[in-house]
N, C-alpha and C positions, 0 to 999 in steps of 0.2 A: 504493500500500500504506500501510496505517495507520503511523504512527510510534510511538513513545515515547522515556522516557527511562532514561540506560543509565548507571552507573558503567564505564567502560570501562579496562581495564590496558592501552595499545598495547603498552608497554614495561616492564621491571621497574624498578619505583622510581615512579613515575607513572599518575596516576589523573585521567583527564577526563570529566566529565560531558557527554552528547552524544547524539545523536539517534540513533535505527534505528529497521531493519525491526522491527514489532510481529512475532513468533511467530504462523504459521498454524497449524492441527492438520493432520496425518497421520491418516490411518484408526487408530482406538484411543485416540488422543490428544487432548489437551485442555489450553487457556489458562488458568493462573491468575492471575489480577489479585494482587501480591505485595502483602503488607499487612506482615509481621513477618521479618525474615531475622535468625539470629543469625550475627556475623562469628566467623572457626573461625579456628584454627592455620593450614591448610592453605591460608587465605584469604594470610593475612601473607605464608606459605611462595610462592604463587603472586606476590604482590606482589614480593615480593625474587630471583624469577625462581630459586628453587631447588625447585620441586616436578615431578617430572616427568611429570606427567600433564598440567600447564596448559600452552597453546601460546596465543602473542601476537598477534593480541589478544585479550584473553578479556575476557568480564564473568562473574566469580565469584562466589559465594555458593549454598549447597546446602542450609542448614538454612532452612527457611522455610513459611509458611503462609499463603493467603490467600483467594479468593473466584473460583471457575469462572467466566471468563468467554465462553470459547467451548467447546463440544462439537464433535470433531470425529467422523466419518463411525465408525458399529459402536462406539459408545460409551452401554451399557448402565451404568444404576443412578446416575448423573449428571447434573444439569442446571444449566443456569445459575444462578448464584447461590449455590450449595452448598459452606459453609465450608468448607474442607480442610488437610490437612498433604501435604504435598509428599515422598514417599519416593525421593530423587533418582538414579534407575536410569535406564538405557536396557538391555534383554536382548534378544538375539534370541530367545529361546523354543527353541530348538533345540539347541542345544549338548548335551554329555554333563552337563556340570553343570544346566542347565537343565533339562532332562528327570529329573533327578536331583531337582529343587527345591531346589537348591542355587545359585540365580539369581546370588548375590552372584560367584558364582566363575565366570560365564558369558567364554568363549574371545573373544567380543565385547565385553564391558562398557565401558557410557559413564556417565558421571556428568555432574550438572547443575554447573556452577558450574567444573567441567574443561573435558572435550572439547564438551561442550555449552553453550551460553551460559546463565549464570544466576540468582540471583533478585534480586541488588544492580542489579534495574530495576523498572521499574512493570510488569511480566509474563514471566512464565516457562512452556513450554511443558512436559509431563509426558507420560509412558505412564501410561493412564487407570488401566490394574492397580496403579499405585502411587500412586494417590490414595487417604489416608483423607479418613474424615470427622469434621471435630474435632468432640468431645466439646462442648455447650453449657456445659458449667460450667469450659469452659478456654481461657482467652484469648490471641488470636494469639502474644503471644509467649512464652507457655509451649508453644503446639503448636508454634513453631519450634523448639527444645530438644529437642520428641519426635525430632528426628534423633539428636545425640549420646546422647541417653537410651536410643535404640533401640542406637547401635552400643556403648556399653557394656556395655548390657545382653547382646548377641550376647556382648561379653569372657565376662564373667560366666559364663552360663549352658557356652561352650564349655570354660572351662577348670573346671569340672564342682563350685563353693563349695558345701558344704552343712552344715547342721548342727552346731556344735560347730566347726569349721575354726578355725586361726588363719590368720588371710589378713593379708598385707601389701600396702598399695596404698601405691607411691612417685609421689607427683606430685597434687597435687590443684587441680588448673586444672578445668575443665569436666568434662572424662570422667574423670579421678580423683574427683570430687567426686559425678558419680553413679556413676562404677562403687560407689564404695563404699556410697551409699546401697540399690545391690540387693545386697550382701554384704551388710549390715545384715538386708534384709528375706529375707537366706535362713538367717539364724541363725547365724552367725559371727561371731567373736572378730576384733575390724580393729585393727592398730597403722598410722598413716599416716604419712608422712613429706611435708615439702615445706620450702622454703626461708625461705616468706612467712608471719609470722606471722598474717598477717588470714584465711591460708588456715588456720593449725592451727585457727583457732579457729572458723571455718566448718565444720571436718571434725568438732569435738566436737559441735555443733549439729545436724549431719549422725547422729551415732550413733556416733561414732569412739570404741572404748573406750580406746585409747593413741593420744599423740599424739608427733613427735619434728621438731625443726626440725632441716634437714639440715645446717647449722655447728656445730648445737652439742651434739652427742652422739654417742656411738658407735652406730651404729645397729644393726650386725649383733648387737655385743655383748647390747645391748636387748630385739632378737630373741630370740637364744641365752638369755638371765635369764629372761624372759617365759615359753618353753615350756621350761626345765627343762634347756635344753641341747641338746632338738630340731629346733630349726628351725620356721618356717613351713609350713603345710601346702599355699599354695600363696601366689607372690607375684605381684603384678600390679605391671606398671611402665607405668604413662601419663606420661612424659616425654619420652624419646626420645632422650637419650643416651648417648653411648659410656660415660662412668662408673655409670650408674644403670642401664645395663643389665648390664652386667660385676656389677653389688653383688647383684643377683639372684640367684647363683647360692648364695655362703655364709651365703644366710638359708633357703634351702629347707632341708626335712630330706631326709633320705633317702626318696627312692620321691615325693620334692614334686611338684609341677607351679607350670612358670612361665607369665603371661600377658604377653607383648608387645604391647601398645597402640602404644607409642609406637614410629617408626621415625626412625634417624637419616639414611636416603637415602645410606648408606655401603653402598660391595657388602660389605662387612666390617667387622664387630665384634669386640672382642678379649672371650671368656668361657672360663671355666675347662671347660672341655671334658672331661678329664681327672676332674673334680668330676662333671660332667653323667652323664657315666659310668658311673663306679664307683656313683654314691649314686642310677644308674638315675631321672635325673630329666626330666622331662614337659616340653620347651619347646611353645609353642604361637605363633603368628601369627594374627592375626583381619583380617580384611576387611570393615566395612563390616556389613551385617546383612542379616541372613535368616530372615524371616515374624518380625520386632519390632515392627514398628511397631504393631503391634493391641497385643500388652502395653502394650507403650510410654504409649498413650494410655490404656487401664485403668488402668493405676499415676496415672496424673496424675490422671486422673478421678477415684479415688477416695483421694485426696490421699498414695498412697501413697511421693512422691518428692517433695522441694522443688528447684523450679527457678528461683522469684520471687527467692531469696535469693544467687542467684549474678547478678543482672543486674546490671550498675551504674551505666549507662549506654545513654539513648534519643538515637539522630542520625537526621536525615532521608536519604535520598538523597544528599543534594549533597554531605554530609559523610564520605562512606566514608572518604576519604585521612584526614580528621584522626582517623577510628575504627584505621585501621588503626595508625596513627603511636600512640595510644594504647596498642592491644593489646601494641604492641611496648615499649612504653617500659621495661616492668619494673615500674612503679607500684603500689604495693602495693594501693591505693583502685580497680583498674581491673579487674572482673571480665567476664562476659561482657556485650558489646555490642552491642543491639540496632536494626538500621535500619530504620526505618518508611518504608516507599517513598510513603506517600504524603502524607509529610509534607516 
């Protein structure tokens, strides 16, 4: 069997670079040769052995794009050589959500870079249904990005932004930074919050009409000034912890809706309940995405989202561990990471 090469996690905290099986196809499926991976949260999270979906040894990575290199058996509208973005699913097709088209929530779901081995190698195997085809005027590592670009966009669109909204987005790492740029493109009023100043000033760039570092203001207060005493119309939190998701609840107004991006992997969070309540407000949960990626890559296509500007760093394969060690560092200078498998 052919080999390649594989950033491998045997164990958490460690990362070897090493050999395997190349990915065959199954009927439906299809080899991409990986050209662009962007490393994600989830990646870190897999690395530091707290995500519960990754089992050991895994090769991670799910945002990614590259170049068909096998077609496997009943695999229509594809052929070798044909750019692609990798939409990292595995569904059985049958389930009540599946039948529903509501795939993301399928009773079976496997992800690339999880339960499936993934694209932090020189190939990664797909279900052919979830291959696009990248745009010509958008370059591998912008169509790796159409992953988070698509799952925030799902945030978005499910916790229902429109028009005139005052939306708050706490956190602007990667999917705070495009959630908020499709709150922008749906006509909303955005105040962002985040810790890091090279992020607020990404988020004004971005469309951000208020900006607030999280040490050094009152935030809810800012909110409450803002809309007159109302609240938020609807607040998004892509961070993912126990304080920033509790702060959610006294910036909504009455009748708000919250969006939950970020998860802390706690079976329990402490939120004003009581608040949730009484002021009849909308919490929400997202999964992942569901029929985005075609947006996804429309928006990019026609340069209706920047992604160029949140990269900040290119490593090859070899160098995952030191991408990851980055990601984590806190560094103000270290936005999203892009590994070129075939460099």
């Amino acid at each position: 069997m052919a080999k390649m090469r594989a950033a491998i996690c045997p164990e958490p905290g460690r990362i070897v670079i090493d050999e395997v099986d190349r990915p065959e196809p199954s009927v439906g499926e299809a080899v991409v040769k990986v050209v662009s991976t962007g490393l994600c949260g989830s990646d870190l999270d897999g690395y530091h052995g707290r995500h519960p979906m990754i089992p050991y040894p895994a090769i991670m990575g799910h945002e990614c794009s590259g170049v068909i290199s096998v077609v496997g058996p009943e695999v229509e509208g594809f052929s070798e050589g044909d750019a692609v973005v990798v939409e990292p699913f595995f569904i059985c097709g049958k389930c009540p959500a599946c039948q529903q088209g509501r795939y993301n929530l399928c009773k079976d779901l496997l992800i690339i870079g999880h339960q499936i081995p993934g694209s932090l190698a020189e190939y990664v195997k797909s279900q052919a249904m979830f291959l696009h085809r990248k745009p010509e005027g958008v370059d591998f590592d912008a169509a790796a990005i159409a992953e988070p670009l698509s799952g925030s966009l799902h945030a978005v669109k499910r916790v229902g932004v429109g028009i005139g909204d005052f939306v708050v987005v706490l956190g602007c790492g990667t999917i705070g930074s495009l959630a908020l740029q499709h709150v922008v493109n749906a006509g909303a009023e955005v105040l962002v919050c985040d810790m890091k100043v090279s992020r607020i000033e990404l988020a004004h760039r971005f469309g951000a009409t208020y900006a607030v570092q999280a040490k050094g203001e009152d935030l809810v207060g800012r909110v409450l000034e803002l809309t007159g005493g109302i609240g938020a119309d609807v607040v998004i939190e892509a961070i993912g912890k126990p304080e920033t998701i509790a702060a959610t609840v006294p910036m909504a107004r009455r009748g708000g809706r919250i969006m939950l991006i970020g998860w802390t992997g706690n079976k329990t969070d402490s939120m004003d309940m009581t608040t949730v309540t009484l002021n009849e407000l909308t919490i929400m949960g997202t999964l992942g995405f569901c029929w985005d990626h075609k947006t996804a890559l429309r928006l990019l296509e026609r340069g209706r989202v920047d992604t160029a500007s949140l990269i900040t760093h290119h490593l090859g394969l070899a160098e995952v561990e030191e991408g990851l060690k980055l990601l984590d560092s806190g560094d103000e200078t270290v936005g999203k990471i892009i590994i070129r498998s075939a460099e």
